[in-house]
C-alpha positions as CSV (number, residue, x, y, z in Angstrom):
1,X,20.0,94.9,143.8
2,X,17.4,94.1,141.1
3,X,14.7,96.6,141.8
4,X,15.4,97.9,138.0
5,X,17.6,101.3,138.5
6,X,19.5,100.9,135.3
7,X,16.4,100.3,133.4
8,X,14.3,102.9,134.9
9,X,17.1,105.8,134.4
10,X,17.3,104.7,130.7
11,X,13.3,104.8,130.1
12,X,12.9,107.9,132.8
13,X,15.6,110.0,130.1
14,X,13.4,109.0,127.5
15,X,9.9,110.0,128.9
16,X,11.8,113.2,130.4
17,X,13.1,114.1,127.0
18,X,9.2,113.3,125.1
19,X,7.4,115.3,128.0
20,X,9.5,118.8,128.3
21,X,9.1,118.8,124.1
22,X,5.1,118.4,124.5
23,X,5.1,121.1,127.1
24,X,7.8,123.5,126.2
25,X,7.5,123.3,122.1
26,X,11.4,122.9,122.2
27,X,13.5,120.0,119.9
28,X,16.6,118.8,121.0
29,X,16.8,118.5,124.1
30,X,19.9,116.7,125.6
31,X,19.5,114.1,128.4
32,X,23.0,113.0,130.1
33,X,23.2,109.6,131.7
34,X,26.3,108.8,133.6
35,X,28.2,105.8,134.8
36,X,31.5,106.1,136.6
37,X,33.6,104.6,133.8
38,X,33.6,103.4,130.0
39,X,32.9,99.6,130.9
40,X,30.6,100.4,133.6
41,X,28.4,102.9,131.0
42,X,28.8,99.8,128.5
43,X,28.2,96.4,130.3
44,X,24.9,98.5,132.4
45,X,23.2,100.6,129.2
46,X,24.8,100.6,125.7
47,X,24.5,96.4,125.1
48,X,21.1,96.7,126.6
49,X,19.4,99.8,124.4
50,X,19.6,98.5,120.9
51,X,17.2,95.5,122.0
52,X,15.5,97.8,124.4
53,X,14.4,100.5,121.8
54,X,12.3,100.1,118.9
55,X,13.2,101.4,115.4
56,X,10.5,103.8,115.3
57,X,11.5,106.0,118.7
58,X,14.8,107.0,116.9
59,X,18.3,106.0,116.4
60,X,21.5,105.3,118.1
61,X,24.3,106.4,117.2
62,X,27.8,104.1,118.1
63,X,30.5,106.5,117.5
64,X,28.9,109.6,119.7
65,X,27.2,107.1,122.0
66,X,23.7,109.3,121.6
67,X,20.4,108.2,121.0
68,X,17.7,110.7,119.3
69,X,14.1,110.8,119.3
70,X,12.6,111.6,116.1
71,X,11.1,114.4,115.1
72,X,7.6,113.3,116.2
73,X,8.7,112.5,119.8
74,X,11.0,115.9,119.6
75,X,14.4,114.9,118.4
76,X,16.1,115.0,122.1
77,X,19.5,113.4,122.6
78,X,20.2,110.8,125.5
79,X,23.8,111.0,125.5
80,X,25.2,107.8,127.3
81,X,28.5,109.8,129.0
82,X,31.2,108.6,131.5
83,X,32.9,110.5,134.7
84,X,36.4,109.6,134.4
85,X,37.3,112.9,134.0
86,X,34.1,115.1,134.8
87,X,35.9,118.3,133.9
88,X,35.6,117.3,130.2
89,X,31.8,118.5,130.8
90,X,32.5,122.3,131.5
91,X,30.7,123.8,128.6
92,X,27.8,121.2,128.4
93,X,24.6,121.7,129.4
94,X,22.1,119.3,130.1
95,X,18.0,119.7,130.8
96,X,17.7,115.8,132.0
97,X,20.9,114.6,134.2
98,X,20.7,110.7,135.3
99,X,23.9,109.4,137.3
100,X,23.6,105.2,137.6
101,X,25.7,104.0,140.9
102,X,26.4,107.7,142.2
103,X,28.2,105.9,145.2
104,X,31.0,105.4,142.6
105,X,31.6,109.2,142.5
106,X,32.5,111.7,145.1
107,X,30.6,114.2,146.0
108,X,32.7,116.7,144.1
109,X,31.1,115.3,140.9
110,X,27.9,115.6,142.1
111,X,28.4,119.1,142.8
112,X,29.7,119.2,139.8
113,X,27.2,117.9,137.5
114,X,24.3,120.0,139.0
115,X,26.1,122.8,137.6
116,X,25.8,121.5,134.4
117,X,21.6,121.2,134.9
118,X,20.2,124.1,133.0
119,X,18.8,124.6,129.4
120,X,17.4,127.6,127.8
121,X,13.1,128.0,128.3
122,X,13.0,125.0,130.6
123,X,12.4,125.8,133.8
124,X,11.7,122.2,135.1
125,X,15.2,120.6,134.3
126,X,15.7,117.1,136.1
127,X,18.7,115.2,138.3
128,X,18.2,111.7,138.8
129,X,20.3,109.0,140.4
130,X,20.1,105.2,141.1
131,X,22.6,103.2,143.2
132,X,22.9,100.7,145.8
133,X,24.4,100.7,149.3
134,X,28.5,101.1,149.7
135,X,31.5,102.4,147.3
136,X,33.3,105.8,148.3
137,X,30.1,108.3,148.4
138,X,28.1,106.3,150.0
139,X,28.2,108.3,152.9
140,X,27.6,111.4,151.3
141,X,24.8,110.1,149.2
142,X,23.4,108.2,152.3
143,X,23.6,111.8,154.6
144,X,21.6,113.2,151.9
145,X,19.0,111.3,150.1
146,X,18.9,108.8,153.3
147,X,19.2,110.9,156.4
148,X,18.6,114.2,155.0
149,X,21.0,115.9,156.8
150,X,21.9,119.7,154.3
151,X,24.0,122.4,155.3
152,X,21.6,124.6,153.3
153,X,18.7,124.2,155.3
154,X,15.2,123.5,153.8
155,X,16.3,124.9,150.3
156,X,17.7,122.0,150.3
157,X,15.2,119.9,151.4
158,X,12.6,120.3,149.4
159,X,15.2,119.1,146.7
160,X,15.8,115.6,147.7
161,X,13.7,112.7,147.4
162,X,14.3,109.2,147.5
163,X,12.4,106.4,146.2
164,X,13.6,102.6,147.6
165,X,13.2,99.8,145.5
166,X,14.4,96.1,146.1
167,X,14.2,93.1,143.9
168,X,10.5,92.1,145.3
169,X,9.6,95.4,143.8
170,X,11.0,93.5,140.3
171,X,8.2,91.6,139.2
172,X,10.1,90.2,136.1
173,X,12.9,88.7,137.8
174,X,13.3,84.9,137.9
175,X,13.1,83.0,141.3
176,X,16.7,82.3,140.7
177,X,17.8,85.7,141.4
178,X,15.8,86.2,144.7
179,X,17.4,82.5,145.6
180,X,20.8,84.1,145.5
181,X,20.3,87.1,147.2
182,X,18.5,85.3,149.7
183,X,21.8,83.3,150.2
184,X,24.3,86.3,150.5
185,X,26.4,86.8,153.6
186,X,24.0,88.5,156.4
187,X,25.7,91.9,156.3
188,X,25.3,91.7,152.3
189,X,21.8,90.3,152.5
190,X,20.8,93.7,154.3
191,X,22.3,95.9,152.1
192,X,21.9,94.4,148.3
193,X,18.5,92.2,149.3
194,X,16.8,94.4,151.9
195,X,18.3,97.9,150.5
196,X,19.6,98.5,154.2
197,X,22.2,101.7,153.8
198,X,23.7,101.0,157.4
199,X,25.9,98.4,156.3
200,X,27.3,97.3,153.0
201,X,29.5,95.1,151.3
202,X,33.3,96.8,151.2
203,X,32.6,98.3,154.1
204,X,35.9,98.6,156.1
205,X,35.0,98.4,159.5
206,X,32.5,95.9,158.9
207,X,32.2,95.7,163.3
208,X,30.4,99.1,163.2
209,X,26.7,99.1,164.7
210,X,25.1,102.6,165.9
211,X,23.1,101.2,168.3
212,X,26.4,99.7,170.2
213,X,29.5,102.7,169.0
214,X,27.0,105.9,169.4
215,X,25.5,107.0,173.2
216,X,23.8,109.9,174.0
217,X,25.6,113.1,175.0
218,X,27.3,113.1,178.4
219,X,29.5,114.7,181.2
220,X,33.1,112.9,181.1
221,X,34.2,113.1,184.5
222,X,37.5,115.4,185.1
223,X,39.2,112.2,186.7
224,X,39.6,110.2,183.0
225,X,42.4,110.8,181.4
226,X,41.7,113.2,178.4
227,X,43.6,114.0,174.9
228,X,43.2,115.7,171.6
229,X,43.7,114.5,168.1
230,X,44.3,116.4,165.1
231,X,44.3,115.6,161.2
232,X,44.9,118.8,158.8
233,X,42.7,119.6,156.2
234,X,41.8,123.0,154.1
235,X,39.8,122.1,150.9
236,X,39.2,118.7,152.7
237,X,38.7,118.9,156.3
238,X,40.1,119.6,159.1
239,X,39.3,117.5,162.2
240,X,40.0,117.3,166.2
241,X,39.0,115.1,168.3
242,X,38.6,115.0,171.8
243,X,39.1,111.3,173.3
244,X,39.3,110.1,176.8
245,X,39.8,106.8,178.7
246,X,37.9,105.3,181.0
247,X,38.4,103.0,184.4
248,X,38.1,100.3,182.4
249,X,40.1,101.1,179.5
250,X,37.2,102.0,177.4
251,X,38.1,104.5,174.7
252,X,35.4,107.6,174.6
253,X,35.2,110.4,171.9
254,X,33.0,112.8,173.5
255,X,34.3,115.5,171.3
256,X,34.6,117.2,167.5
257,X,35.8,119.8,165.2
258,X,35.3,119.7,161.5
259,X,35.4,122.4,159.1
260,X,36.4,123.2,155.8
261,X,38.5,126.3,154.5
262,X,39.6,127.5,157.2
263,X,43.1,129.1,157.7
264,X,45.0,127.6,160.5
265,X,45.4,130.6,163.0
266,X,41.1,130.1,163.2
267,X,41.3,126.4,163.6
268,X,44.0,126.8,166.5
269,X,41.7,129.4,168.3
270,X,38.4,127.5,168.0
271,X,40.2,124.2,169.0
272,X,41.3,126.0,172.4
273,X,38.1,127.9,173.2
274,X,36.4,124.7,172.3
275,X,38.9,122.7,174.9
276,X,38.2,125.7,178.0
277,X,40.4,124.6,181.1
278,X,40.4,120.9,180.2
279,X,44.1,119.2,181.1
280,X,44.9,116.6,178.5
281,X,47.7,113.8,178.8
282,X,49.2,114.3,174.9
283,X,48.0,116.8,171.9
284,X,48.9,113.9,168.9
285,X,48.6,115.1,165.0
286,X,48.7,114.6,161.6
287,X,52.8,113.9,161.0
288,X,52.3,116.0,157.7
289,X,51.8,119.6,160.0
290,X,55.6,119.0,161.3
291,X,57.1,119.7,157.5
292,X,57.5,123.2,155.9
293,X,54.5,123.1,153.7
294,X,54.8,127.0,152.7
295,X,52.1,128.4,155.2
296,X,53.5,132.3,155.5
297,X,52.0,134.6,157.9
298,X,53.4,137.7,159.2
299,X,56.1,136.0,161.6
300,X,57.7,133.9,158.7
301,X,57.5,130.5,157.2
302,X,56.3,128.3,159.9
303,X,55.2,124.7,159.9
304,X,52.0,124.4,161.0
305,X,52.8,122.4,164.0
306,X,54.6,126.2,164.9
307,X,51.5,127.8,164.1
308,X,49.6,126.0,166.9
309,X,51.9,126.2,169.3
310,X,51.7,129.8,169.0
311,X,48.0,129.8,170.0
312,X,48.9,127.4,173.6
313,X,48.6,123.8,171.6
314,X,51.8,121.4,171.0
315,X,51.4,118.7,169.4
316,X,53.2,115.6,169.2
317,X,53.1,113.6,165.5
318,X,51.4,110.9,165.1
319,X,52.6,107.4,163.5
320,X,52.2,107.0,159.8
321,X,51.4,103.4,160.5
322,X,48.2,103.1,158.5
323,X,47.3,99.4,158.8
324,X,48.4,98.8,161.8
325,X,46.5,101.4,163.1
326,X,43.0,100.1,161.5
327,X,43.9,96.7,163.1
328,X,43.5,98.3,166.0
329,X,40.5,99.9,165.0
330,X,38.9,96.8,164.5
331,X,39.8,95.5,167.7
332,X,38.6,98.6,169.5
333,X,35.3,98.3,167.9
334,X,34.5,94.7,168.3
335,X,32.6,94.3,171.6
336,X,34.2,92.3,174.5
337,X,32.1,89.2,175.7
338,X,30.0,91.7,177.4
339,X,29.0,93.1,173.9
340,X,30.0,96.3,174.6
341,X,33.1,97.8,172.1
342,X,36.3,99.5,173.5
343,X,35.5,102.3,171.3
344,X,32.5,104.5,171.8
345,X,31.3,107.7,170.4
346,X,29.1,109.9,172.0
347,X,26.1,111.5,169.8
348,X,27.2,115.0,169.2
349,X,30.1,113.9,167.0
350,X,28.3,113.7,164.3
351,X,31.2,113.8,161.9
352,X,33.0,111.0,163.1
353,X,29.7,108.8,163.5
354,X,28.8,109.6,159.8
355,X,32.2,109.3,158.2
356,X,33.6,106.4,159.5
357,X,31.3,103.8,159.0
358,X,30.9,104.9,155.4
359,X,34.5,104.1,154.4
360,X,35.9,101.2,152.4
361,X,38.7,99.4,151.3
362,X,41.1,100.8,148.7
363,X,41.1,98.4,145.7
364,X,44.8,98.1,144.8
365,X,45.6,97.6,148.6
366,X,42.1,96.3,150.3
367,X,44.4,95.7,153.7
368,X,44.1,99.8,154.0
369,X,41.6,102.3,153.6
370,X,40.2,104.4,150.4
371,X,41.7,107.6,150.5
372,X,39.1,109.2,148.6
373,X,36.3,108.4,151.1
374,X,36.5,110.7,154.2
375,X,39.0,109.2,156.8
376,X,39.9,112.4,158.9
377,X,38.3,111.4,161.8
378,X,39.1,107.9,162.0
379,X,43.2,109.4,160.9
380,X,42.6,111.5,164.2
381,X,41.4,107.3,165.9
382,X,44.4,105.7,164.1
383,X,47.3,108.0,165.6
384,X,45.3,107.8,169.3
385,X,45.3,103.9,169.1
386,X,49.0,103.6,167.9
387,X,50.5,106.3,170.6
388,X,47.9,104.0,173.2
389,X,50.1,100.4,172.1
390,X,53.7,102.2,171.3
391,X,54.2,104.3,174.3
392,X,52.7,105.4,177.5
393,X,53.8,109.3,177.3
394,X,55.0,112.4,175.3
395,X,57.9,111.3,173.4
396,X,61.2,111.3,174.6
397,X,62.8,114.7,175.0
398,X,65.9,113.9,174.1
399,X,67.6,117.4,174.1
400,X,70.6,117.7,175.6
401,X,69.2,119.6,178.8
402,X,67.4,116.3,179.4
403,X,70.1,114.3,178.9
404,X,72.3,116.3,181.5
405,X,69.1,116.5,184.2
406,X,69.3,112.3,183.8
407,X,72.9,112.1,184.0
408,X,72.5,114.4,187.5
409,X,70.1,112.2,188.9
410,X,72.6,108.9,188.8
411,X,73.7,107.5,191.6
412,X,76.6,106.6,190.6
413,X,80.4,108.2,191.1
414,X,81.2,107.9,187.5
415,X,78.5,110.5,186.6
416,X,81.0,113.6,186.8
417,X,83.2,111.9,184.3
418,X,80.4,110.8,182.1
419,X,79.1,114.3,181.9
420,X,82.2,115.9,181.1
421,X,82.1,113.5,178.3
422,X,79.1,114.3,177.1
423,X,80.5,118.3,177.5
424,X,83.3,117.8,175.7
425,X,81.5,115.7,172.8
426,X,79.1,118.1,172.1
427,X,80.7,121.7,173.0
428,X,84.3,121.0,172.8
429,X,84.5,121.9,176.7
C-alpha cells in the first residue's frame, strides 16, 4: 500500500497512448483501464483525474467515462472501464490494457482481457496491472508475476515482469501514513507495509507458514495408514489426494492429482496407475459424484461415483460440512507446543501448497471459504478431517445381508425368532 499503483497506471496510459502515436503516426488509440467494479473504478481514478489532468492534454468526458488527448498529443482515448461483467468487452479492442487490483478478478478475466490486446499497425501493444497482496486471484497472480511458475514454458516467461513498490518508494506521502502502516497487525504489516505476497490480510487460513506445512519429498513407510481423497472438477479442476497418518497422529499429504478437462474414465485410470499396489484404509469424495449428473457413456447413465468403481476405485462421500471442516483445518495446521503442525504437505504437491494458502474468506459468510478462489484441494482436506472426527471406518453397510450376518453372530436364543422377523418384514417369508 502507497507505493503509487493507481497513479502510475493512470499516467503509464497516458505516456503509452502519446508514445505509440509519435512512433506509429496512428490517432486514436484506445487505452483501457480496469477496476473490478463501478465504485472501485470511481473512488481510485475518475474523482482523482479532473484535478490530475491539465486542460491542455485533452478532455474528459462524464457520460462515456473516456479521456482524449488532443490532436497534438494524438487524440487516444483512456477509457476508464469496469469488470462486472467482462463479456460486455467481446468486440473491443484495446492497444494499452491497465487492470488496478487484478487480485479482485479471476484469472478467467485475465485470460480474458489479453484477448482483447491487439490494434491494427501496432505491434508493441501493452498489459499492465497494479495490486497488492490477497483477494481471490491472488494466488494466480502471485504463481505468475511472483513465482513465475507457466504452463507455457519460456514463451511465457519472457512475458512477465514484475516491478515491487512499497510506500518508502512514495516519496510524497506524509509521515502519517507510514505511522499507520507501521502499526498494522504483523501478518498485515508484511503484506500491505513490506509488500510480502506470502501472507495477506483475508487470508483464510491465516496459520499457514511454508517453511513449517511444506517438507521435502519422501518415502511414507507401508506401515501408516494411507487414504485417497477426491473432489470433481472438469472446467475447474479435478483433484486427489493421497494422505496418510502417522505414529503420532500427524496428518501427511505425500500425494497429488490435478488436472483440468478431463473426462472421468482418464481421471479414474491415472488416479489408479498413480496409486500402484498401495492399500488404503477409505477412498472418500466429493458428495456431488454420488447424484445422476447426466455423465453417458456407452454402458448407460451412470453417476460418477459408478464410473470409478468401474476402473477398481469406491468411494465413500464425504460430509458437506463446510465450516466445520475448516475448523478443523485450522486446528490441524496450528503447530502443537513443539511447533510442529498436524498437517504437513510434502513438496511435490505443488497444487495443494499453492492453492490453499491463497484462499479467503467469502464476504457474505466470512465464517466459510470463497468459492471462487481454488479450494479443491483443501475440499479433498475438509472431507479427510471430518471422516477422521465422525467415524473410524467405511460407513455402515447397512444392507440387509449385513444385517442377517450380525443377527447370526448373537449369542443369544432369541436370534432365530428375531430373524424370522426381520424375514418376514422385509420379504413376506
Amino acid at each position: 500500500m502507497g507505493g503509487g499503483k493507481s497513479y502510475f497506471l493512470r499516467w503509464a496510459c497516458i505516456r503509452w497512448l502519446h508514445h505509440l502515436f509519435k512512433k506509429y503516426k496512428k490517432k486514436g488509440i484506445i487505452a483501457g483501464l480496469f477496476c473490478e467494479n463501478y465504485p472501485a473504478l470511481r473512488d481510485r481514478h475518475l474523482l482523482k483525474i479532473k484535478y490530475e489532468f491539465p486542460n491542455w492534454l485533452g478532455k474528459y468526458n462524464n457520460s462515456t467515462k473516456e479521456f482524449t488527448l488532443t490532436n497534438k498529443w494524438g487524440a487516444g482515448v483512456l477509457a476508464f472501464r469496469n469488470l462486472d461483467e467482462p463479456a460486455k468487452y467481446k468486440s473491443a479492442e484495446f492497444a494499452i490494457i491497465a487492470v488496478d487490483e487484478i487480485v479482485q478478478d479471476p484469472k478467467e478475466v485475465f485470460d480474458f482481457l489479453r484477448t482483447r490486446l491487439r490494434w491494427p499497425g501496432i505491434p508493441e501493444c501493452r498489459f499492465i496491472a497494479g495490486s497488492n497482496p490477497g483477494g481471490i486471484g491472488h494466488d494466480w497472480v502471485k504463481k505468475l508475476w511472483i513465482d513465475k511458475i507457466y504452463e507455457y514454458g519460456e514463451v511465457e516467461q519472457k512475458e512477465f515482469h514484475f516491478i515491487p513498490a512499497t510506500a518508502y518508494d512514495n516519496p510524497y506521502l506524509d509521515q502519517t501514513y507510514y505511522n499507520s502502516l507501521e502499526g498494522l497487525p504483523p501478518d498485515m504489516k508484511r503484506a500491505f507495509l513490506e509488500g510480502d505476497w506470502s501472507i495477506f490480510a483475508g487470508q483464510y487460513f491465516s496459520e499457514w507458514r511454508s517453511s513449517k506445512h511444506i517438507v521435502p519429498t519422501f518415502y511414507i513407510p507401508d506401515t501408516w495408514k494411507k487414504y485417497r481423497v477426491y473432489d470433481h472438477g472438469r472446467s475447474k479442476p479435478a483433484c486427489c489426494l493421497w494422505i496418510a497418518i502417522d505414529y503420532e497422529g500427524r496428518v501427511w499429504i505425500y500425494r497429488e492429482y490435478y488436472v483440468v478437462n478431463k473426462n472421468i474414465d482418464t481421471i479414474a485410470e491415472e488416479i489408479k496407475s498413480m496409486s500402484g499396489d498401495e492399500k488404503y484404509v477409505l477412498n472418500l469424495a466429493d458428495p456431488s459424484i454420488f447424484a445422476h449428473m447426466g455423465y453417458t457413456d456407452k454402458v448407460g447413465n451412470d453417476t460418477i461415483a459408478q464410473v470409478f468403481a468401474r476402473h477398481g476405485i469406491t468411494f465413500f462421500p464425504g460430509s458437506k460440512r463446510r465450516v466445520d471442516g475448516w475448523n478443523l483445518m485450522h486446528q490441524y495446521l496450528a503447530p502443537d507446543e513443539r511447533g510442529v503442525p498436524k498437517l504437513i504437505f510434502l513438496k511435490n504437491c505443488e497444487n495443494a501448497v499453492r492453492t490453499i494458502p491463497s484462499l479467503v474468506h467469502d464476504k457474505i459468510k466470512p465464517e466459510d471459504i470463497d468459492t471462487k478462489g481454488e479450494d479443491h484441494a483443501a475440499d479433498c482436506i475438509r472431507y479427510f478431517l471430518l471422516h477422521l472426527r465422525e467415524r473410524k471406518g467405511p460407513p455402515p453397510d447397512n444392507s440387509i445381508e449385513a444385517q442377517l450376518a450380525k443377527l447370526k453372530k448373537v449369542d443369544n436364543p432369541m436370534s432365530d425368532f428375531y430373524k424370522g422377523t426381520f424375514y418376514r418384514r422385509d420379504f413376506g417369508k
